[in-house]
C-alpha positions as CSV (number, residue, x, y, z in Angstrom):
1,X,-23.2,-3.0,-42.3
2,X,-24.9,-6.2,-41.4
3,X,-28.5,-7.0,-41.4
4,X,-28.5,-6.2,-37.3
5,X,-27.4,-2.6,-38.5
6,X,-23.7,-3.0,-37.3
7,X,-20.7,-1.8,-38.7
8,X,-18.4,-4.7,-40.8
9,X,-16.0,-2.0,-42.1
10,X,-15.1,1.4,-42.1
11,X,-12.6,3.5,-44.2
12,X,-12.1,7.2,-44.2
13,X,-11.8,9.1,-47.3
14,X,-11.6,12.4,-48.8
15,X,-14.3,15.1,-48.0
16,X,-14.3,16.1,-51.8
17,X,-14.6,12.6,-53.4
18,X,-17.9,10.3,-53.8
19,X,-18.4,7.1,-51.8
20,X,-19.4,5.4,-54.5
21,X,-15.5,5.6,-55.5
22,X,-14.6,3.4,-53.0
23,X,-17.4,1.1,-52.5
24,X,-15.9,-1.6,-55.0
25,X,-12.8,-2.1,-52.7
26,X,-15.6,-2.1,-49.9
27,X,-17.4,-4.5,-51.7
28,X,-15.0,-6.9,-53.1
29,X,-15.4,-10.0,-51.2
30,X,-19.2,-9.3,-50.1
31,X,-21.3,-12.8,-49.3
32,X,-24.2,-11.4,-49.1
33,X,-27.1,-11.6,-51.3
34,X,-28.3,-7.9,-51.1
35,X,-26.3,-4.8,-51.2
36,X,-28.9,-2.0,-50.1
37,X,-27.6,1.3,-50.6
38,X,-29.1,4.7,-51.8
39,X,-29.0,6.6,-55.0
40,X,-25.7,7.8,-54.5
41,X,-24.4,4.1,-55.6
42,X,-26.6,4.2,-58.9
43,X,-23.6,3.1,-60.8
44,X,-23.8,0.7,-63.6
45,X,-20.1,-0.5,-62.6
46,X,-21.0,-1.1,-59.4
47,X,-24.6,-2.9,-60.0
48,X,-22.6,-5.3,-62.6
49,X,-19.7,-6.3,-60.4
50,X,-22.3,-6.7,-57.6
51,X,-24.1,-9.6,-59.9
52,X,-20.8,-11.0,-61.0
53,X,-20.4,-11.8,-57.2
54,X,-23.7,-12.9,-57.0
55,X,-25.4,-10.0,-54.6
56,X,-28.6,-8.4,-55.7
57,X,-27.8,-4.7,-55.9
58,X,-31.1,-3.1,-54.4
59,X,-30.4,1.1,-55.1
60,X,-32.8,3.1,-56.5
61,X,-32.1,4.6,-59.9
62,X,-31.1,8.4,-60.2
63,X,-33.4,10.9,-61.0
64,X,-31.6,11.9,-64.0
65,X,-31.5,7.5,-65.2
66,X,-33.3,7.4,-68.4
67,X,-33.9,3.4,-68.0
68,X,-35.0,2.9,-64.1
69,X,-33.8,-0.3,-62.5
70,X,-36.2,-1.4,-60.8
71,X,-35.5,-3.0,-57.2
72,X,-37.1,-4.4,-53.7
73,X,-38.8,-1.5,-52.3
74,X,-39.9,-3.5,-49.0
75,X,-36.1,-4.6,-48.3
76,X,-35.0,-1.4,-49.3
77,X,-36.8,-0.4,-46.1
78,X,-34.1,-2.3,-44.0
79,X,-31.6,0.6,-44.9
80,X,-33.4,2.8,-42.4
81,X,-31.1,0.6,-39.6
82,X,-27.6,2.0,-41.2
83,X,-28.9,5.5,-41.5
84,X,-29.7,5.2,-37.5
85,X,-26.3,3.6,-36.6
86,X,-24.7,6.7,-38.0
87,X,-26.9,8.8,-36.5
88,X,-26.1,7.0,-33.0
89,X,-22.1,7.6,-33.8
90,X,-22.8,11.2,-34.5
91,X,-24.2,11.6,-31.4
92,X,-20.9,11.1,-29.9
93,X,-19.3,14.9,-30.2
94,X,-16.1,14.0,-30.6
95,X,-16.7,12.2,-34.0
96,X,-19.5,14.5,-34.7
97,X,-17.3,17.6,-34.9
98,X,-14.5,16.1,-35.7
99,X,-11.5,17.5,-33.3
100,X,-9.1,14.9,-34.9
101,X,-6.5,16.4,-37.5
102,X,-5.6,13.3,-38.9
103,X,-7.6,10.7,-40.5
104,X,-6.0,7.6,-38.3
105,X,-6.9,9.5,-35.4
106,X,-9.9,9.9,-36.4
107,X,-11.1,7.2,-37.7
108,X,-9.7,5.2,-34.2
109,X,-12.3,7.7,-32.1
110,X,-15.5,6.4,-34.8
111,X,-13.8,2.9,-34.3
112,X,-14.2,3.3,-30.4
113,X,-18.1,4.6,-31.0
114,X,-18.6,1.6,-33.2
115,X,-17.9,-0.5,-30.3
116,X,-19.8,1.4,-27.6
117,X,-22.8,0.7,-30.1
118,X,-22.2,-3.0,-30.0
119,X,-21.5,-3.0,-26.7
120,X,-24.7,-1.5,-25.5
């Protein structure tokens, strides 16, 4: 997502894995200067190859963390506009229930709600 709360890129994955799995391929060639994500991205992986490409990685630690990270609370905030975008596309009941058998399909009917958000 962008800081206007649009989508930059989508993939479709596995119900049964974690995001966080695939958020380095996501992430590769980021040029930002924040990554805001919640505490499902608490990796240590991911927070190191997010400062090895020069983006502040601004997650909240884990519950279960013994050392806490500590990180921007105020721009942490901001991640309220990718949790309404989704919310927006799930509004869409075609994506929301998901009547597509296969995952190109699929993911070409979230693509097509994507662009009704920017369009609007």
């Amino acid at each position: 997502m962008e800081a206007l709360g649009c989508a930059t890129r989508l993939r479709i994955t596995a119900g049964q894995h974690a995001d966080v799995r695939y958020a380095g391929d996501m992430l590769a060639d980021v040029a930002s200067g924040y990554v805001v994500a919640d505490r499902g991205y608490d990796a240590r992986w991911l927070v190191e190859r997010l400062a090895a490409q020069g983006a502040e990685a601004v997650i909240p630690s884990r519950k279960n963390r013994k050392v806490v990270r500590a990180y921007d609370e105020e721009l942490y905030r901001e991640r309220n506009a990718v949790e309404r975008w989704f919310g927006w596309v799930k509004r869409c009941r075609r994506v929301a229930t998901r009547y597509e058998k296969t995952g190109r399909n699929y993911l070409s009917f979230v693509l097509f709600a994507a662009t009704m958000h920017l369009l609007r």
